[in-house]
MIMI-583895 format. One record per atom (N, C-alpha, C): residue in one letter; atom name; x, y, z. Coordinates in steps of 0.001 Angstrom, whole numbers, always signed. Layout:
N
A CA X Y Z
...
! end
This chain:
163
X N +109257 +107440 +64502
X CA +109783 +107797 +65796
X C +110879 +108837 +65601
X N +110821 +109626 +66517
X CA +111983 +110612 +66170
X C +112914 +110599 +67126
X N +114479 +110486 +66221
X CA +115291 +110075 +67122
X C +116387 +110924 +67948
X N +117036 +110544 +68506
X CA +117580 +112030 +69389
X C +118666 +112655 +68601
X N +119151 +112063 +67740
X CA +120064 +112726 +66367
X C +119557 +113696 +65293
X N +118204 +113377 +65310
X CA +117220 +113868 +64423
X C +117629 +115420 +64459
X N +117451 +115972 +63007
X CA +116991 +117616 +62985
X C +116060 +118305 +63720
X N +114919 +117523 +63956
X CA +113320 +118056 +65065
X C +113731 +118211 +66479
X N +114917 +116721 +67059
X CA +115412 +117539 +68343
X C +116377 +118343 +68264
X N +117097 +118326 +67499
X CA +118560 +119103 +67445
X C +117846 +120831 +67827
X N +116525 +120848 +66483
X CA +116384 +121900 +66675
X C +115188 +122740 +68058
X N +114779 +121558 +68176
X CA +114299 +121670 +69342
X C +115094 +121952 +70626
X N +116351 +121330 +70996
X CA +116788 +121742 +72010
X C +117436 +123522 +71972
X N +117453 +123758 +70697
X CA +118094 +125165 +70435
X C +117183 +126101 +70893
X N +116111 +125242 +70536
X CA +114959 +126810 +70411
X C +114021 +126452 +71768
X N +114222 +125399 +72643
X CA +113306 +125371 +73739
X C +112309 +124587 +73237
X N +112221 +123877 +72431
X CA +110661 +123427 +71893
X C +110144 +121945 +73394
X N +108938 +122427 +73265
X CA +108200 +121096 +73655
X C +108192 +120119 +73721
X N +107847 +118663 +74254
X CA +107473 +117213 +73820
X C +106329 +117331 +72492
X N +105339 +118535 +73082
X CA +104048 +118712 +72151
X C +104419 +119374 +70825
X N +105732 +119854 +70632
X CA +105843 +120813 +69394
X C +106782 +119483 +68828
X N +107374 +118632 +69058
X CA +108028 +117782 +68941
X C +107360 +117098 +68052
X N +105932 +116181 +68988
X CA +104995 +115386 +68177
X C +104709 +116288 +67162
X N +104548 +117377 +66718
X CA +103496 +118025 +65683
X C +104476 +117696 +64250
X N +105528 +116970 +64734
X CA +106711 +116616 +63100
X C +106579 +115608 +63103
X N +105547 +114368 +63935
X CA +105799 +113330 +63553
X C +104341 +113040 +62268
X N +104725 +111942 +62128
X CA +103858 +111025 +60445
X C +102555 +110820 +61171
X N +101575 +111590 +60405
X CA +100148 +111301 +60862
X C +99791 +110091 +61235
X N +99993 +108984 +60103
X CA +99717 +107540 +60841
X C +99886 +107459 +62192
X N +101230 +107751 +62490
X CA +101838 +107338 +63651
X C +101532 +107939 +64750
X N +100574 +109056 +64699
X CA +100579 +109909 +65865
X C +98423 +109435 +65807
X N +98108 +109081 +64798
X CA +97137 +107896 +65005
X C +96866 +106625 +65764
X N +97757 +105631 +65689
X CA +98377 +105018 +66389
X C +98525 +104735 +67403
X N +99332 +105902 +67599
X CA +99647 +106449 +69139
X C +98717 +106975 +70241
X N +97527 +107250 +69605
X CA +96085 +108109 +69975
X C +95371 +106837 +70403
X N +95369 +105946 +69566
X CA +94437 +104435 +69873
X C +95423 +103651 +70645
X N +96479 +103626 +70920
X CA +96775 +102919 +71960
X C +96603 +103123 +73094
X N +97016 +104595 +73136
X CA +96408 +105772 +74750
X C +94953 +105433 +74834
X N +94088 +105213 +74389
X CA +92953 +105264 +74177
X C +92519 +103942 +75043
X N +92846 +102951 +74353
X CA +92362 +101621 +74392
X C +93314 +101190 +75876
X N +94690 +101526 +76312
X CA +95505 +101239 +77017
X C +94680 +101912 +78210
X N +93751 +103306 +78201
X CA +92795 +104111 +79554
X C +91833 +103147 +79465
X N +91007 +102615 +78338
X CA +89622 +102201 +78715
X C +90109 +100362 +79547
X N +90848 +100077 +78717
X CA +91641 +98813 +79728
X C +91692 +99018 +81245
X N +92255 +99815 +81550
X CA +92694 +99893 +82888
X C +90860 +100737 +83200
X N +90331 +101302 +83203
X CA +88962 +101716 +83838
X C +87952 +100765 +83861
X N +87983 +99780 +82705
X CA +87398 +98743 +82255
X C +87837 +97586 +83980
X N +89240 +97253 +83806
X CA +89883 +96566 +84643
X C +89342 +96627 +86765
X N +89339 +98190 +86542
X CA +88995 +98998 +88199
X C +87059 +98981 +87985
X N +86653 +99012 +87196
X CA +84969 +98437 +87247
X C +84871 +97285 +87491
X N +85720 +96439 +87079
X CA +85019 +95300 +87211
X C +85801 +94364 +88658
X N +87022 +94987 +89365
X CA +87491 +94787 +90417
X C +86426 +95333 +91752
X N +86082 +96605 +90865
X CA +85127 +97274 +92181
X C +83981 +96370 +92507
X N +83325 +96550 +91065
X CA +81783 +95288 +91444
X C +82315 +94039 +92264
X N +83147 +92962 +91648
X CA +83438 +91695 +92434
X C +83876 +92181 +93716
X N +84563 +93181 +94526
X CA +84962 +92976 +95165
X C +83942 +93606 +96520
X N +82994 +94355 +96106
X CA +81284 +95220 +96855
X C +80537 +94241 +96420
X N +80349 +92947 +96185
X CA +79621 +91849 +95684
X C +79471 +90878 +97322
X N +78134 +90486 +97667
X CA +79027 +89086 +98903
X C +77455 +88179 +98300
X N +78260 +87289 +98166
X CA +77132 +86143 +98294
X C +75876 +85872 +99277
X N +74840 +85195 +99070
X CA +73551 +85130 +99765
X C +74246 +83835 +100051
X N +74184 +83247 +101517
X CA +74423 +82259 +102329
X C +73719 +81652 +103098
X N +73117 +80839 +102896
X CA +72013 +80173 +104091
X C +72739 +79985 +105277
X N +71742 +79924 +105956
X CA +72124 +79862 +107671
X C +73143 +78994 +107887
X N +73315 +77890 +107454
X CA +74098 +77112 +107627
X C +75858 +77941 +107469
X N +75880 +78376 +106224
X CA +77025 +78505 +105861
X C +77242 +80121 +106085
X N +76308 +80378 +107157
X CA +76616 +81781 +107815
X C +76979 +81303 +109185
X N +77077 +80531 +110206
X CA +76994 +80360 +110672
X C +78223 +79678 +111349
X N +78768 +78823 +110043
X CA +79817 +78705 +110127
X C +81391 +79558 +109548
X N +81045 +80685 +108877
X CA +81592 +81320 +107951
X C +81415 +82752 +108444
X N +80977 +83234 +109111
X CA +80667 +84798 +109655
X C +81780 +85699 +110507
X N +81975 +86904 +110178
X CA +83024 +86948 +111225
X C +82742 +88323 +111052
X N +82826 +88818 +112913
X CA +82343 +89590 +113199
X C +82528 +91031 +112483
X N +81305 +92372 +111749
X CA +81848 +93640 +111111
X C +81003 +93266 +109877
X N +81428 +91872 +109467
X CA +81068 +91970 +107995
X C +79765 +91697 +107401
X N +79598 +92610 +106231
X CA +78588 +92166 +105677
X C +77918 +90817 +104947
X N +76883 +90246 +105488
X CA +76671 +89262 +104450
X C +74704 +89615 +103973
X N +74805 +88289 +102638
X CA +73185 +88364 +102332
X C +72828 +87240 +102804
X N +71947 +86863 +103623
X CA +71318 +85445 +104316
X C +70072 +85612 +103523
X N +69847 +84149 +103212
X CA +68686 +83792 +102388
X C +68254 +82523 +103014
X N +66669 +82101 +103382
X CA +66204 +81523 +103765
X C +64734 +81587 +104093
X N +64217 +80705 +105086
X CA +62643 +80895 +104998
X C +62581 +81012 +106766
X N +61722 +82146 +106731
X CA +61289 +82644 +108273
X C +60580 +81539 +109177
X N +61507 +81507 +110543
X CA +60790 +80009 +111153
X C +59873 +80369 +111646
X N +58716 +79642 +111865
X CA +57441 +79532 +112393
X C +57798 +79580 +113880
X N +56510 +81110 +113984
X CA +56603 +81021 +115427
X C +57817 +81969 +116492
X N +58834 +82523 +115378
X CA +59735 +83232 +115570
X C +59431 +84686 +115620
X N +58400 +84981 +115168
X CA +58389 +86479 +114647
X C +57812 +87837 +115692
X N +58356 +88413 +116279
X CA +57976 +89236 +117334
X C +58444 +90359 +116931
X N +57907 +91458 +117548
X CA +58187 +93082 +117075
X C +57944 +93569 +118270
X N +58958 +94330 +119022
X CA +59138 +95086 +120124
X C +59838 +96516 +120004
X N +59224 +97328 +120133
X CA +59583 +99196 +119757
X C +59557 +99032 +118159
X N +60377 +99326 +117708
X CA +60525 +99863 +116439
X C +61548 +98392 +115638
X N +61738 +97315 +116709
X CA +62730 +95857 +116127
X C +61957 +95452 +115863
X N +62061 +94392 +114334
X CA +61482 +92893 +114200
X C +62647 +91682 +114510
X N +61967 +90809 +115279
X CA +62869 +89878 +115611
X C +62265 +88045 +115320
X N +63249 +87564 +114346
X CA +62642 +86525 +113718
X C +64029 +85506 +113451
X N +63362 +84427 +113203
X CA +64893 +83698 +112921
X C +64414 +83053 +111137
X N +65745 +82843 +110610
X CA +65591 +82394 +109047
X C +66515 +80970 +109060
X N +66067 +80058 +108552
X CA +66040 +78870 +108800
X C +66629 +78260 +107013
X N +67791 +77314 +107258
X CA +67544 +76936 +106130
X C +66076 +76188 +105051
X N +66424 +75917 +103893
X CA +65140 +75534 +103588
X C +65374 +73883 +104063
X N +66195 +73633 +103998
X CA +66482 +71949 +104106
X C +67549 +71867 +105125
X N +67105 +71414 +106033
X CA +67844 +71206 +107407
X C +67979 +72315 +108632
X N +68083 +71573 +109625
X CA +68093 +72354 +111239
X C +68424 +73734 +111284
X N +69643 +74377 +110855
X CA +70060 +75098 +111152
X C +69231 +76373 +111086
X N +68898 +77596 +111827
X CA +68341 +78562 +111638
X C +69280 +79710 +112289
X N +69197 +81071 +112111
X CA +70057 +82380 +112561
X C +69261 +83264 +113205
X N +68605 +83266 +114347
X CA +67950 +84579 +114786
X C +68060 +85667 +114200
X N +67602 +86605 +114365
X CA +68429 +88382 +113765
X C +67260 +89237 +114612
X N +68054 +90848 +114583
X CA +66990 +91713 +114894
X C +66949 +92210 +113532
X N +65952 +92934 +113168
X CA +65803 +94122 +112014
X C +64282 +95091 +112113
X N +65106 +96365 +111795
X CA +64654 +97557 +111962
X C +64574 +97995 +110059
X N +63488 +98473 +110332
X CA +63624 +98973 +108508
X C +62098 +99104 +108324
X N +61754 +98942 +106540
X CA +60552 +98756 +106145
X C +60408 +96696 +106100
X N +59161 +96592 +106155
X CA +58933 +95440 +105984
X C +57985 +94995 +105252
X N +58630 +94379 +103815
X CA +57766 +94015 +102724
X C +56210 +93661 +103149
X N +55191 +94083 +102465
X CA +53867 +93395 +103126
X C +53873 +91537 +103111
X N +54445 +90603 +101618
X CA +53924 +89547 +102130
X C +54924 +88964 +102787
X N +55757 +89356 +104401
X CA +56849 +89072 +104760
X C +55458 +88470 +105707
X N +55783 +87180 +106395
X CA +55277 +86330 +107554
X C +56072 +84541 +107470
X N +55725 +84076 +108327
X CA +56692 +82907 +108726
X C +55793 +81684 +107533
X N +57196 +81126 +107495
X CA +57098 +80322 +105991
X C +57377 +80676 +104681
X N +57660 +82347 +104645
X CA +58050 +82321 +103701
X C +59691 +82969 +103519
X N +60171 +83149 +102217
X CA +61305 +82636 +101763
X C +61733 +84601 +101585
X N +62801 +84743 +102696
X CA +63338 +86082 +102524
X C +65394 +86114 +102298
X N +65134 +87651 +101923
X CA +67157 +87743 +101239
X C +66970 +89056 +102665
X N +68018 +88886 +103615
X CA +68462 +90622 +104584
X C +70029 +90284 +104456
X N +70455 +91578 +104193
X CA +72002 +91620 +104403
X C +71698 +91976 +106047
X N +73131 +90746 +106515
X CA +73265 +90746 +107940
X C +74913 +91197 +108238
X N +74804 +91469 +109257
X CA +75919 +91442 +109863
X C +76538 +90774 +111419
X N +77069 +90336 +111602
X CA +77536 +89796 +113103
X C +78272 +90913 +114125
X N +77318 +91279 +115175
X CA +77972 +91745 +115893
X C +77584 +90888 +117673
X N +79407 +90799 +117703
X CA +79295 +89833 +118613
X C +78577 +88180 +118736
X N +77950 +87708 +119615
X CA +77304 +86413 +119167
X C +76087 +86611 +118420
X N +75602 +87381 +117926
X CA +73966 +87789 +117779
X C +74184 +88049 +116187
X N +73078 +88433 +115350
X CA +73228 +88541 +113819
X C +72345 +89757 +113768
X N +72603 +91387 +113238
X CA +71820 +91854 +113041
X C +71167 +92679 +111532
X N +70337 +92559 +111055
X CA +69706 +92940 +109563
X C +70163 +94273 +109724
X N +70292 +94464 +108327
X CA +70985 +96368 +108339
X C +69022 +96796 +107459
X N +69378 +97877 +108207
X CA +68123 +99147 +107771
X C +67796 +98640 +106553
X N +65927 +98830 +106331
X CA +66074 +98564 +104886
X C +66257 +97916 +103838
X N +67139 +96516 +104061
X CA +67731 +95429 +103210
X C +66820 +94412 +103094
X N +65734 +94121 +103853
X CA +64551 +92465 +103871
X C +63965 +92850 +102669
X N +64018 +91500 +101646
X CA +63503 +91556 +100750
X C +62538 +89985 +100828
X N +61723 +90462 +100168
X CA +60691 +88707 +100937
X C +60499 +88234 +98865
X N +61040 +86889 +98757
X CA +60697 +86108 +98024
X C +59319 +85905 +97720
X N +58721 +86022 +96150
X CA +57363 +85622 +96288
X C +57123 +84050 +95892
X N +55999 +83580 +96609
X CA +56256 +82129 +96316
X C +55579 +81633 +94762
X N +55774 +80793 +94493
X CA +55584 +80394 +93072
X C +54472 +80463 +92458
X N +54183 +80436 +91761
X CA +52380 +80786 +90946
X C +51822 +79432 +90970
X N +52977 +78385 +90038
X CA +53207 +77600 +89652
X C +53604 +75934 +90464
X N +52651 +75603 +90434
X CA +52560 +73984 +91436
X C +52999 +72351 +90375
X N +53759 +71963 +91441
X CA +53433 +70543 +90494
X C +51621 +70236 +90077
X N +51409 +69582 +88917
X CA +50482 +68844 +88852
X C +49959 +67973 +89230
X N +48915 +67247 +90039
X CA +49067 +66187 +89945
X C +48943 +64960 +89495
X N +49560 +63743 +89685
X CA +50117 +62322 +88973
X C +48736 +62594 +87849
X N +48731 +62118 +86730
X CA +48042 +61726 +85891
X C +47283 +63094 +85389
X N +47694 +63886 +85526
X CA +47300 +65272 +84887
X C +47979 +65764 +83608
X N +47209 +65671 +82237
X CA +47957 +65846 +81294
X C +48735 +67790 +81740
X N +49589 +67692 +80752
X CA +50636 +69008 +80685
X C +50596 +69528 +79530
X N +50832 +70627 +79473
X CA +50485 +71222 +78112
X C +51778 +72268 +78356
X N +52363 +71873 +76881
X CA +53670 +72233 +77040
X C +53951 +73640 +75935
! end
């Protein structure tokens, strides 16, 4: 470290020198050092603002239930659930359907405008980022994504398994 008694400032303040002509007298190690701490001290803090940004542009998928009680008007959410039977109508250029939890009463109407996956129909299991405006819930452009259902069935009772 160079200190303010030092010959490097003394002569530095005579002659006008730099902070940068300053460092060029210090001990290689040290100006090594000094390079990896700057270094590691930027990728910290960029490291730190990535990973604040993602969590904080992140919202959870919420079934109806806990949209329902939890929604407030502006904001974005992801509703996940299965399309109720019997709900599904399309008028101009809207689809209008309600998504239902998988287990229990509660369901959320919505409108949505967008593309619409081909195997999207009632019963099965879709993700739309919604939003609340006013009492009503509406799908943003674009966002219905339809769950495919499983390949894979229970067996049944007395059916060997092959593991």
């Amino acid at each position: 470290m160079v200190q303010l008694g030092s010959p490097a400032v003394l002569s530095a303040r005579v002659t006008g020198a730099t902070a940068f002509e300053i460092l060029g007298t210090m001990n290689p190690a040290r100006k090594r050092t000094a390079r990896l701490v700057a270094a590691l001290s930027a990728a910290l803090v960029l490291a730190s603002a990535l990973i604040y940004t993602s969590f904080s542009a992140a919202s959870p998928a919420l079934s109806p239930t806990q949209l329902l009680h939890s929604a407030q008007p502006g904001r974005s959410y992801q509703l996940t659930g299965v399309v109720v039977g019997g709900s599904v109508r399309r008028v101009g250029g809207v689809l209008y359907f309600a998504v239902a939890d998988r287990r229990g009463p509660a369901n959320v109407p919505l409108s949505y405008t967008g593309t619409v996956p081909d195997p999207f129909r009632e019963g099965r299991e879709v993700i739309v980022t919604v939003r609340k405006d006013g009492p009503r819930f509406v799908g943003e452009r674009d966002s219905l994504i339809t769950k495919c259902p499983s390949k894979y069935k229970a067996a049944p009772a007395g059916e060997k398994q092959n593991y």
